[in-house]
N, C-alpha and C positions, 0 to 999 in steps of 0.2 A: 504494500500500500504506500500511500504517498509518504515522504517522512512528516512526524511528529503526528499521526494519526494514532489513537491509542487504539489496542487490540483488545476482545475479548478471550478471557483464557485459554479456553478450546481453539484459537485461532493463534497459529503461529508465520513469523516471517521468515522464508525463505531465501538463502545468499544463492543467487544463480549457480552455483556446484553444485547447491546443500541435495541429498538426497531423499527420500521418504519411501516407506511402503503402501502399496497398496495395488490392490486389482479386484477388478469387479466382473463377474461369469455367470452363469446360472449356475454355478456348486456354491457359489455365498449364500446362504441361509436369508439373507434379509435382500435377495436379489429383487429388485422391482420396487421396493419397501419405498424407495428415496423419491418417486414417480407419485408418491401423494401429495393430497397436504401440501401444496408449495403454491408459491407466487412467484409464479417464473414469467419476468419481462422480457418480449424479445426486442429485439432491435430491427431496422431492416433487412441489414443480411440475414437473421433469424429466417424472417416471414418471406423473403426473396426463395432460399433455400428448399425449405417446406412447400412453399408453395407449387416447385417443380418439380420436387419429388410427389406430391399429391395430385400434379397435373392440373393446378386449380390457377385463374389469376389473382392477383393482388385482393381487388376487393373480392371473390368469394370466400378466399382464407379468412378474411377479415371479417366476413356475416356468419363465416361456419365455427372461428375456430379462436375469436379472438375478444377478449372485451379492453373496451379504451374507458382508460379512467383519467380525470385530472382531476390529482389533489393537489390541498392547502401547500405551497412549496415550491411544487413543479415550476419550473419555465413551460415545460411544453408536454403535453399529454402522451400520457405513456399506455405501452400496449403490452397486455399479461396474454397470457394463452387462458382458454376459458377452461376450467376442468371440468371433468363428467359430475353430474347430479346422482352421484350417489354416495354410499354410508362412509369415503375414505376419499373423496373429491381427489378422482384419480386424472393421472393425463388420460388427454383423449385418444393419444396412441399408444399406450402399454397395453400390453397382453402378457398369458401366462409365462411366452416365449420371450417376451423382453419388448422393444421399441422396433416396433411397424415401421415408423420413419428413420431408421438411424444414420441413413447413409444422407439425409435431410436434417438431422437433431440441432437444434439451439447450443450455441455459446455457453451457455452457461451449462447444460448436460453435458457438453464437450471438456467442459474445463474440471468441471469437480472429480479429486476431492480438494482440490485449486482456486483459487479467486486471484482476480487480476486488476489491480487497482493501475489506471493510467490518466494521464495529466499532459500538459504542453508548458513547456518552460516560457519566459517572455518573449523566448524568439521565436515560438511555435514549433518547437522540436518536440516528438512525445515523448516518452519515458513509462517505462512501468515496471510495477514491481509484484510477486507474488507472495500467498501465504498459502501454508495447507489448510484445510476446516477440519476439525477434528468432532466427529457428532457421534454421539453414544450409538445411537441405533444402528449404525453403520458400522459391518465386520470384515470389512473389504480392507481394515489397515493391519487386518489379522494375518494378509496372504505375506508370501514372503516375497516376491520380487520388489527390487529395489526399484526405485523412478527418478529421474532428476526433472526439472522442468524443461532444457529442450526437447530430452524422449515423450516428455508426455504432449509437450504442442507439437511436436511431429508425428505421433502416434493416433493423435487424435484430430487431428487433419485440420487443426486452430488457427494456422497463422493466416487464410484467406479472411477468415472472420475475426481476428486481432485489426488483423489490417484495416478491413472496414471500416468496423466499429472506430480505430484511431482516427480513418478519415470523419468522422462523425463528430469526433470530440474538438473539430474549428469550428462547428456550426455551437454547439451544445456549452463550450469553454471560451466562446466569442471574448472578445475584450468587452463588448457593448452588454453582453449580457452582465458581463461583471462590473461594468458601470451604473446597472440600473435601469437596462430597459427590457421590458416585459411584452410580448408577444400579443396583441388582442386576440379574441374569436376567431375573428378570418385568419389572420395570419397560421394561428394555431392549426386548423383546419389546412389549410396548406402545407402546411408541414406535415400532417397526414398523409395529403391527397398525394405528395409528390415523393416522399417516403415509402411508404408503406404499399399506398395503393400501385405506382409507379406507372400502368399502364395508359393514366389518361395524361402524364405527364408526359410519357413515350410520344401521341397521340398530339397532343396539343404542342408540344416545346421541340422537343426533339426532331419527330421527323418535319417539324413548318422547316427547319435550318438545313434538314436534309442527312440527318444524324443516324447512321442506321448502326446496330450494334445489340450485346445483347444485353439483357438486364445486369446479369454481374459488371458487367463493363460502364453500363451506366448510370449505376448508382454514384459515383463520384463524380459522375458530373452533373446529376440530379442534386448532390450535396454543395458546390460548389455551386449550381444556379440559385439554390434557395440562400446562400447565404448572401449572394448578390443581390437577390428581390426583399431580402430582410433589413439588408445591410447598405443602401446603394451607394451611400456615400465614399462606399469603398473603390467604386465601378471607378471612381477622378482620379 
């Protein structure tokens, strides 16, 4: 995490060497257990991902699979995955065999049992640091393979959605945001529609300029248009 952030005790910081155990299979006893009970926010690469392994666009992932909340806090409204309605508010793709989507899963299923805290110095360079999460219920720090944190963002196929996500943090880590300006209604709403939903931004932005490419490819410049439409005084 960033420095001088303090940790909670279950949660320790890892020195890029440092190693740790853990592995997660269907012989772990509490296999799937971690697939409840959460509040997992994606990002766009998230719902980008998902969305193409489900075969679905932008917004039907978003009417099928997702709820947008904005709380007290937020700059800008955020997107959970919506869990199933039932007795252990499970994700909507576990099964008894593991995650239907995996070769599409979220950031942050990719990452644990890892968190990744990232930032932009004054000259907008990013930087990030790691911890492990250490949670009771979880018996997967029982297994003995050892892990360090490149094997596991290499293993777990993390650095396209590191990436992203970093390019996300000029829009979200703005200087203006940390001056004090706040987003209206529409704005915010755009920042949906051109995020998340991606296809009417394809549709209206993109190809009027003659931008042809494919969505992983155009999320950064989806992100860079929006901070330009947010931001214009930057366009001078």
């Amino acid at each position: 995490m960033k420095p001088g952030i303090h940790l909670p005790n279950n949660v320790k910081q890892l020195k890029e060497d440092e190693t740790f155990c853990f592995s997660c299979h269907p012989g772990v006893p509490c296999f799937c257990d971690c697939c409840q009970q959460l509040e997992l926010a994606l990002t766009p690469y998230d719902v980008l991902r998902l969305k193409e392994v489900l075969g679905l666009t932008g917004t039907q992932f978003l009417d099928q699979y997702a709820v947008i909340e904005y709380g007290e806090g937020d700059i800008f409204p955020r997107v959970y995955l919506a869990m199933k309605n039932d007795s252990r508010e499970s994700c909507p793709f576990v099964s008894s065999n593991g995650c239907t989507v995996y070769e599409g899963r979220p950031s942050a299923c990719r990452t644990y049992p890892l968190g990744r805290g990232a930032w932009l110095d004054q000259k907008g360079k990013s930087h990030a640091s790691h911890v492990v999460i250490y949670e009771n219920h979880c018996l997967g720090f029982a297994e003995a393979p050892k892990q360090n944190i490149a094997g596991w963002v290499h293993d777990q196929g993390l650095a396209p959605y590191n990436e992203a996500n970093d390019q996300l943090m000029r829009l979200l880590q703005h200087k203006n945001i940390a001056a004090g300006f706040r987003p209206s209604a529409s704005q915010c709403d755009l920042y949906i529609q051109t995020l998340y939903h991606l296809e009417p931004f394809k549709k209206t932005t993109a190809d009027a300029i003659g931008l042809v490419m494919s969505d992983t490819a155009l999320l950064p410049y989806a992100i860079n248009w929006l901070i330009d439409e947010l931001f214009p005084e930057e366009k001078n």
